[in-house]
C-alpha positions as CSV (number, residue, x, y, z in Angstrom):
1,X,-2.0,-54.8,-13.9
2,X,0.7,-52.6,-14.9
3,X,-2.0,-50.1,-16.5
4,X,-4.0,-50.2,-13.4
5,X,-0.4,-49.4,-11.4
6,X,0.3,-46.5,-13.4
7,X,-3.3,-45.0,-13.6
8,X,-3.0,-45.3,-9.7
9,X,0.4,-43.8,-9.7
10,X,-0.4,-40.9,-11.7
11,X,-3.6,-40.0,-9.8
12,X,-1.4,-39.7,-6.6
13,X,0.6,-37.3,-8.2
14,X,-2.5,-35.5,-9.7
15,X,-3.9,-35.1,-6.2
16,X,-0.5,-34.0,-4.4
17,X,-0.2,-31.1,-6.5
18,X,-3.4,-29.8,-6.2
19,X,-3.2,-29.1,-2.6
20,X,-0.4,-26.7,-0.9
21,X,2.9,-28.8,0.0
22,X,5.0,-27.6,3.2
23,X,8.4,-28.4,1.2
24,X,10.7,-27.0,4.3
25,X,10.9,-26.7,7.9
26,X,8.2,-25.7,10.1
27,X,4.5,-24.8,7.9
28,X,2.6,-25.3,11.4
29,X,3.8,-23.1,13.9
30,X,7.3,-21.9,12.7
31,X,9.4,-21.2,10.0
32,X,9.3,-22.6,6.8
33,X,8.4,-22.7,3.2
34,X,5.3,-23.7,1.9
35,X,4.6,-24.3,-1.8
36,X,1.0,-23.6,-3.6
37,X,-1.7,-25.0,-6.2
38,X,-0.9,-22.6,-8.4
39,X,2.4,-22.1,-8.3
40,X,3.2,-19.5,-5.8
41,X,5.3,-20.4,-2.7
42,X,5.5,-18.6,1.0
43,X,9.1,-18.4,2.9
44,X,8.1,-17.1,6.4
45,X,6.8,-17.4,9.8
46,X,4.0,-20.0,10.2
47,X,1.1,-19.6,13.3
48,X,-1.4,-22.5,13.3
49,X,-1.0,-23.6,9.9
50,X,-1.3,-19.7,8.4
51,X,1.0,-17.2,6.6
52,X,1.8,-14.7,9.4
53,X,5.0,-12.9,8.2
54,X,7.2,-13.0,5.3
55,X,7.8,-13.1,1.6
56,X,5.1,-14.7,-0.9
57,X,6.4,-15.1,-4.6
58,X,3.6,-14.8,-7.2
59,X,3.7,-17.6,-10.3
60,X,4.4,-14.3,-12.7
61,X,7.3,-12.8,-10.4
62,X,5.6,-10.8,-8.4
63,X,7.1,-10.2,-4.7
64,X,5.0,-9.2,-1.4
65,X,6.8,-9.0,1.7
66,X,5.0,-8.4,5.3
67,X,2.9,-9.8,6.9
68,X,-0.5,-11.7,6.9
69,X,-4.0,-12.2,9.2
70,X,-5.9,-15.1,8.5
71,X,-4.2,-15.4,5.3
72,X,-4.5,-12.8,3.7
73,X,-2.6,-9.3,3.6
74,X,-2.7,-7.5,6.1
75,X,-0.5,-5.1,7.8
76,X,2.6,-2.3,6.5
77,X,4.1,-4.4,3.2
78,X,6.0,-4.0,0.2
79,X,5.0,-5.6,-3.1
80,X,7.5,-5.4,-6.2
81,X,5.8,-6.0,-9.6
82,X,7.5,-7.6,-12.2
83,X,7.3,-5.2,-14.4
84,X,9.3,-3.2,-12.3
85,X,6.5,-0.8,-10.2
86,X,6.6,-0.9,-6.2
87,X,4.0,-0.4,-3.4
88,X,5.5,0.4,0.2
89,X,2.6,0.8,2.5
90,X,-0.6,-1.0,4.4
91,X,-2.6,-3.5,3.2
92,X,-6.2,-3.8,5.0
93,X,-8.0,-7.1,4.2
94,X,-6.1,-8.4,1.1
95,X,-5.9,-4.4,-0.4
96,X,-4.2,-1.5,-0.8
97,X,-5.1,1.5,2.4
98,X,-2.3,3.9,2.8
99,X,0.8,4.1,1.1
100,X,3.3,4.9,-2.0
101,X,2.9,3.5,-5.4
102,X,5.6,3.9,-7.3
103,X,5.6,3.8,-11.3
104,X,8.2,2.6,-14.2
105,X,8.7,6.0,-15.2
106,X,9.5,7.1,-11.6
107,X,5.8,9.4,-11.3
108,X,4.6,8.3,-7.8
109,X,1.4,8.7,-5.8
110,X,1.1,8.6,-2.3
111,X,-2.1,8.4,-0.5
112,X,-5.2,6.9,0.6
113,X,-6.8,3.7,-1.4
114,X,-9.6,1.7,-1.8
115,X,-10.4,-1.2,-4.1
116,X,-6.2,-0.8,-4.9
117,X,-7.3,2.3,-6.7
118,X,-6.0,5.7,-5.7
119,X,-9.0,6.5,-3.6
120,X,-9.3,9.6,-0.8
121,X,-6.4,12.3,-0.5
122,X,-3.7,11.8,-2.4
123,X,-0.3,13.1,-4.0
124,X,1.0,12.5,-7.3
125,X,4.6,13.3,-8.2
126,X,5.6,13.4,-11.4
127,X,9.1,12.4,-12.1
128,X,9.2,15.8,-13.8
129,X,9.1,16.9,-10.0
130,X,5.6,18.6,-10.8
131,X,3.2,17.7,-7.9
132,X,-0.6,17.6,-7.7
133,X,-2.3,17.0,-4.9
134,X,-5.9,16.9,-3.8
135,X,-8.8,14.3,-3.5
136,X,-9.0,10.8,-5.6
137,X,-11.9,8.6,-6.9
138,X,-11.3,5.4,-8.3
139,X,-7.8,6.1,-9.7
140,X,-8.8,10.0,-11.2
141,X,-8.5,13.0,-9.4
142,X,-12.2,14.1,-8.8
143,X,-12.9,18.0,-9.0
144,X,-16.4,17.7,-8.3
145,X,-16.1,15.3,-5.5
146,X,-13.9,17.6,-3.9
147,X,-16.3,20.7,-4.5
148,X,-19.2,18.0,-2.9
149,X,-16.9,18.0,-0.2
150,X,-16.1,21.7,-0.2
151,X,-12.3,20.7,-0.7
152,X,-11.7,22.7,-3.5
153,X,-9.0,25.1,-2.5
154,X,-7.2,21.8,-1.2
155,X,-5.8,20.8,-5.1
156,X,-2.4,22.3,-4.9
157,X,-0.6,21.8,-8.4
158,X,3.1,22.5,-7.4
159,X,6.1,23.7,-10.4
160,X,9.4,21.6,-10.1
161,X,11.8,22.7,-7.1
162,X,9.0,25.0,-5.9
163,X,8.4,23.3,-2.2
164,X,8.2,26.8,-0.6
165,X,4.8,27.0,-2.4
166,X,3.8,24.7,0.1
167,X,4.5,26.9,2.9
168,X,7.3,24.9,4.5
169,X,9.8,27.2,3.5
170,X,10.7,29.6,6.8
171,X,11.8,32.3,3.8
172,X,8.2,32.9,2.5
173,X,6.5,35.8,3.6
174,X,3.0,34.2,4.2
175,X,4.4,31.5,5.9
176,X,1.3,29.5,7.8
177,X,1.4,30.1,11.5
178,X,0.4,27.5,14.1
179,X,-1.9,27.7,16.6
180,X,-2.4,24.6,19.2
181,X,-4.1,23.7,22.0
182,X,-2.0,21.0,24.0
183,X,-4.1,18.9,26.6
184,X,-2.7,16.3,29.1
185,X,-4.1,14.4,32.1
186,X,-2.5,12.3,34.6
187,X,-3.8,13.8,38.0
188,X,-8.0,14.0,37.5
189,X,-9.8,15.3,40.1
190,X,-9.8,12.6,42.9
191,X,-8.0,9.4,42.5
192,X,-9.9,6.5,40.8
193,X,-8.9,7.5,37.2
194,X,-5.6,8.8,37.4
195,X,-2.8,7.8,35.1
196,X,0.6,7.3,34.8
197,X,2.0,9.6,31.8
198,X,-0.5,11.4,30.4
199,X,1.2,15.3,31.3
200,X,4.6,14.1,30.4
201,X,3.3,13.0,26.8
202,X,1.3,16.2,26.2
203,X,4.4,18.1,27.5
204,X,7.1,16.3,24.7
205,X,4.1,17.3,21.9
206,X,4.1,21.0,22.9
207,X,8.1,20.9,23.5
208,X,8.3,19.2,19.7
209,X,6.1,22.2,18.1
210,X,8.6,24.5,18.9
211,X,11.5,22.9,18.3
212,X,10.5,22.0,14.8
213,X,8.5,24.9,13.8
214,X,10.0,28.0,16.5
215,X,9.3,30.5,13.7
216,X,5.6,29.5,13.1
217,X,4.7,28.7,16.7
218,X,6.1,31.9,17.9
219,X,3.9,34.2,15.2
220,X,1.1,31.9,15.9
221,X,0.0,30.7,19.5
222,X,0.6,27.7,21.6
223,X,-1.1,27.0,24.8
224,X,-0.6,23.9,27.1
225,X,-3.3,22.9,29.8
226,X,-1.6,20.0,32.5
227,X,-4.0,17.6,34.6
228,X,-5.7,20.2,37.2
229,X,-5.7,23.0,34.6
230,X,-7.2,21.1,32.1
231,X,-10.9,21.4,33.2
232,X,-13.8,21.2,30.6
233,X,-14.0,24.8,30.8
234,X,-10.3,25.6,30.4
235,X,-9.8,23.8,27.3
236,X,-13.3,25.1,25.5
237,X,-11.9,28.5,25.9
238,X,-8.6,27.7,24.9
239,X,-10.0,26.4,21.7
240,X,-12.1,29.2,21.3
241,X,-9.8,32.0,21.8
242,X,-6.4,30.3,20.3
243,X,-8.2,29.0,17.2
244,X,-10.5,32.5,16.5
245,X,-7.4,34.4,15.7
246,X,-6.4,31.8,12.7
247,X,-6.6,32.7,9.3
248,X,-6.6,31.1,5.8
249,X,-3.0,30.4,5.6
250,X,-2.5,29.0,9.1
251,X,-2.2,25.3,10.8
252,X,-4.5,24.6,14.1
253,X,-3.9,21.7,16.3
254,X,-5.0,19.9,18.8
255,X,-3.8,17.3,21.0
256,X,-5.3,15.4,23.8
257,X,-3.5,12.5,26.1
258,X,-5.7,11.4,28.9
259,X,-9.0,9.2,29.2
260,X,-11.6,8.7,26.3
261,X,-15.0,6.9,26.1
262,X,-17.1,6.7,23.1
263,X,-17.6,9.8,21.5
264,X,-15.8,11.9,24.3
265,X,-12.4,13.3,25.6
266,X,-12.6,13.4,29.1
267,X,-10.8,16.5,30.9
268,X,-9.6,17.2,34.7
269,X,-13.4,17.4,35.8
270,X,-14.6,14.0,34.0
271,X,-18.6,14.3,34.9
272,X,-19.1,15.8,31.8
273,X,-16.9,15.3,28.5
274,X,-15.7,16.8,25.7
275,X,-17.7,15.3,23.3
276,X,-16.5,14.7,19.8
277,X,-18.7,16.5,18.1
278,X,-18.0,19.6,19.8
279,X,-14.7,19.7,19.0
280,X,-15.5,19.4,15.3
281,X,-17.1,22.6,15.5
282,X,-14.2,24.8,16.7
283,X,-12.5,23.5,13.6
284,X,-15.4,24.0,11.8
285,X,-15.8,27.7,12.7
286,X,-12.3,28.9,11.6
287,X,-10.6,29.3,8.4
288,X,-6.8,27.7,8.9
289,X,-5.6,26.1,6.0
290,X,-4.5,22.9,7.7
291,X,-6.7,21.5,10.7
292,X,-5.5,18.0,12.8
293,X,-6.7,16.0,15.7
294,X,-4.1,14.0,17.6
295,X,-5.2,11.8,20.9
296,X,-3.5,9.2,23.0
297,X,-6.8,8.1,24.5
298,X,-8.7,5.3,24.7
299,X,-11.7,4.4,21.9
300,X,-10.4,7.6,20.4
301,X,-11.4,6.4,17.3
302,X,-14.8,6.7,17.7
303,X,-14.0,10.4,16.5
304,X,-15.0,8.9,13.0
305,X,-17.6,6.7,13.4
306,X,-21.3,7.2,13.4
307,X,-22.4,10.0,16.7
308,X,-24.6,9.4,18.8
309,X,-26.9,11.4,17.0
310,X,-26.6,8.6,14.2
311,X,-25.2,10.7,11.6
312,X,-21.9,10.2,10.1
313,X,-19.0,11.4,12.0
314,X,-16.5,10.8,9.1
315,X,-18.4,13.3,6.9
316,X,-18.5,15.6,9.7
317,X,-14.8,15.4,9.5
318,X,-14.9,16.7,5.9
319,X,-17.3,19.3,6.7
320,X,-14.5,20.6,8.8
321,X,-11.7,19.9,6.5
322,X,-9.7,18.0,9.8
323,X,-7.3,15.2,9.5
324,X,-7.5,13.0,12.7
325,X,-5.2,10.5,14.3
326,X,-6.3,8.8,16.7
327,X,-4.2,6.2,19.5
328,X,-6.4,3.2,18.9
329,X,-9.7,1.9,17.1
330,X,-13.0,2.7,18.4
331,X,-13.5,-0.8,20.6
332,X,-9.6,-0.3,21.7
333,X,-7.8,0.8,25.0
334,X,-4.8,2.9,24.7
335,X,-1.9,1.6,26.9
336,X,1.1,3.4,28.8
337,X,4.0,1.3,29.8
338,X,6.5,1.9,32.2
339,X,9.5,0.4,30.2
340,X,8.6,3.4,28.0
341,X,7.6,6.0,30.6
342,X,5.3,7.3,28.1
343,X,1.5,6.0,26.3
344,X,2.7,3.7,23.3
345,X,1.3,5.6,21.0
346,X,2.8,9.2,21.8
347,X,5.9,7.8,22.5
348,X,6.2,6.8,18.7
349,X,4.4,9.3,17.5
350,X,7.3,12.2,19.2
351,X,9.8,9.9,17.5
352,X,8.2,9.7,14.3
353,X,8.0,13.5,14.5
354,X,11.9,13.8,15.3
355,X,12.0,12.8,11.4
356,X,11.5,8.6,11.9
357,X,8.8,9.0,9.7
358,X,9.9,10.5,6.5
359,X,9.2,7.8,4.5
360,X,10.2,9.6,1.2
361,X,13.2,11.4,2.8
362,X,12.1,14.6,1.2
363,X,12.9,16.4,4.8
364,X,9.6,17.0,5.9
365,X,7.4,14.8,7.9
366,X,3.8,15.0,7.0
367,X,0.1,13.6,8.6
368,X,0.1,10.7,6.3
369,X,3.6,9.1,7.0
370,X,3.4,9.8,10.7
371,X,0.1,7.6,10.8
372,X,1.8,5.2,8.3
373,X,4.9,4.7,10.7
374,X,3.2,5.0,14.2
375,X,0.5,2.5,13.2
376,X,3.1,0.1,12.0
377,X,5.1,0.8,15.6
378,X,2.3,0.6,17.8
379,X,0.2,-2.1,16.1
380,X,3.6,-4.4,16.6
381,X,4.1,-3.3,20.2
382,X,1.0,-4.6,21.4
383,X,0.6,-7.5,19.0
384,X,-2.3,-5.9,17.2
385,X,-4.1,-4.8,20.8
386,X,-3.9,-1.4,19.9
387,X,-4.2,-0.2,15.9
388,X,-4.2,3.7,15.8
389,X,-6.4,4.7,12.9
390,X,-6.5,8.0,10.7
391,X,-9.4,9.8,9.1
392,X,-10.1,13.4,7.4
393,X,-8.4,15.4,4.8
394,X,-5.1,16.6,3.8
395,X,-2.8,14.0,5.0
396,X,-0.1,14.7,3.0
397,X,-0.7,18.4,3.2
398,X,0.0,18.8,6.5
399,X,3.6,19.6,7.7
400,X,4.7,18.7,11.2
401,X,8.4,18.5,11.2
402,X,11.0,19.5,8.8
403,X,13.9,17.5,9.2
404,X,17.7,19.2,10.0
């Protein structure tokens, strides 16, 4: 009897270790501290039983904090190894996307990733302070990937202390010049699809370029087309003529902040859009150095997804060398709120510019961390409704601000 007592006893304890114990407060909907099979142990917020935000302690010391979606990672994180290394970025699905890996030795990369393996553009600092940047497969910089993709010239391999060589400096002669093309859209013609914010959004992006860049914007050339002025016709010629008179060293822009439907930008005059593809080919017939796409519109996203001629729109993106951001994903609405007096997503994005989004604090704000820190602002503001997304090349290549 005793036997059969302890048998019974010890197969009780065999089973309640085996499945995940909630060991403090709330593990339901709440917070609390949860305790696993193998070890590890959540201390966080709890939604319907699932990790949603918080810090998850590995068995072998490890250390991610952030937050979750359906239980796995999922959002902007840090994870500290034990061994001493640390990621600061976004996790997509359980893996690495966009962000900083730092090493022992203090060499960092910071960049795109895929599989957790440096994957897409990327920088790699050495803690020598020698830089090389360019495009990444599978954890190696790839030459001949980036001659597939006609990215060659984009490999920079920068000397200690030499950050002028990346044209930021306002002392160097060939400084790049900028040339943009500004678009906003509250008043369309008639009433039906007017919007609240649109102009005044497009007007703190064009006031922002030259504040932070006076000297570049005033060699270069800036045009800004408001609500009845922004006609299809208006802004294909302002493309055309602004961005013609680029060279090889200079920065073209565009932004848009108005309505979008798949595939489309929709000016003053909305029977007819500005389609997508289109716009890829003003990019496509100039030589600037550093090409981006910026749009507070809805299912803006849809600037990197398959046409709808069926072929890839993300490779035409590389065919043009462009970086894009868009507001929101392809199936998402872009939102303007009152309280803000401004769309969401360019109201972070100007304040990210201001210098909010220098995540490595080395003074200059670049593509790459303005994505990484507007996503992050916008995705919590509406609760995941609206999740801006990034495509293209040069990301961390492409200065927008440098910070006083």
């Amino acid at each position: 009897m005793m036997k059969k007592l302890l048998l019974t006893c010890t197969l009780i304890w065999i089973a309640s270790i085996s499945i995940a114990q909630c060991i403090k407060g709330d593990c339901e909907n709440g917070t609390g501290e949860k305790i696993y099979p193998d070890g590890s142990k959540f201390q966080g917020f709890f939604q319907q039983g699932q990790k949603l935000k918080g810090t998850y302690l590995y068995p072998n010391g490890d250390i991610y904090e952030g937050t979750f979606k359906e239980g796995n990672r999922d959002g902007l994180a840090t994870y500290r190894y034990s061994n001493g290394e640390l990621y600061e970025g976004f996790y997509v699905e359980d893996a690495k996307s966009y962000g900083k890996f730092t090493f022992k030795n203090g060499d960092s990369y910071t960049g795109s990733f895929a599989r957790n393996q440096f994957n897409g553009y990327g920088s790699f600092k050495k803690h020598t302070g020698e830089l090389i940047e360019g495009y990444w497969e599978n954890g190696k910089f790839n030459l001949a990937l980036e001659e597939e993709l006609g990215l060659t010239d984009s490999m920079l391999v920068i000397p200690p202390d030499s950050l002028e060589n990346k044209g930021y400096s306002s002392q160097k002669t060939l400084r790049p010049r900028v040339f943009a093309v500004v678009v906003g859209i509250s008043d369309y013609q008639g009433s039906e699809l007017d919007l609240s914010y649109s102009d005044r959004d497009a007007q703190l992006f064009y006031n922002h370029l030259h504040q932070a860049m006076p000297n570049e914007v005033a060699s270069g050339k800036a045009v800004l087309l408001l609500n009845e002025r922004a006609t299809l016709s208006n802004i294909q010629a302002a493309l055309s003529n602004v961005f013609s008179t680029s060279n090889s060293n200079d920065f073209i822009i565009f932004y848009f902040s108005g309505h979008g439907s798949v595939g489309e930008f929709v000016p003053y005059n909305h029977s007819v859009g500005l389609r997508h593809a289109d716009l890829k080919n003003y990019f496509k017939n100039t030589e600037a150095k550093f090409r981006l796409v910026v749009a507070d519109a809805c299912f803006s996203g849809s600037i990197g997804t398959a046409n709808e001629t069926s072929v890839s729109s993300t490779q035409d993106l590389y065919d043009s060398r462009l970086a894009v951001i868009m507001s929101s994903k392809p199936d998402q609405y872009s939102m303007e709120l009152g309280s803000l007096e401004q769309g969401v997503f360019s109201y972070y994005l100007i304040r990210g510019m201001q210098g909010l989004a220098d995540l490595n604090q080395d003074k200059y704000v670049t593509a790459g961390e303005l994505f990484m820190y507007t996503k992050n602002k916008v995705s919590n503001h509406t609760a995941n409704s609206q999740i801006p997304v990034i495509y293209g090349v040069n990301l961390n290549k492409i200065p927008l601000t440098k910070v006083k």
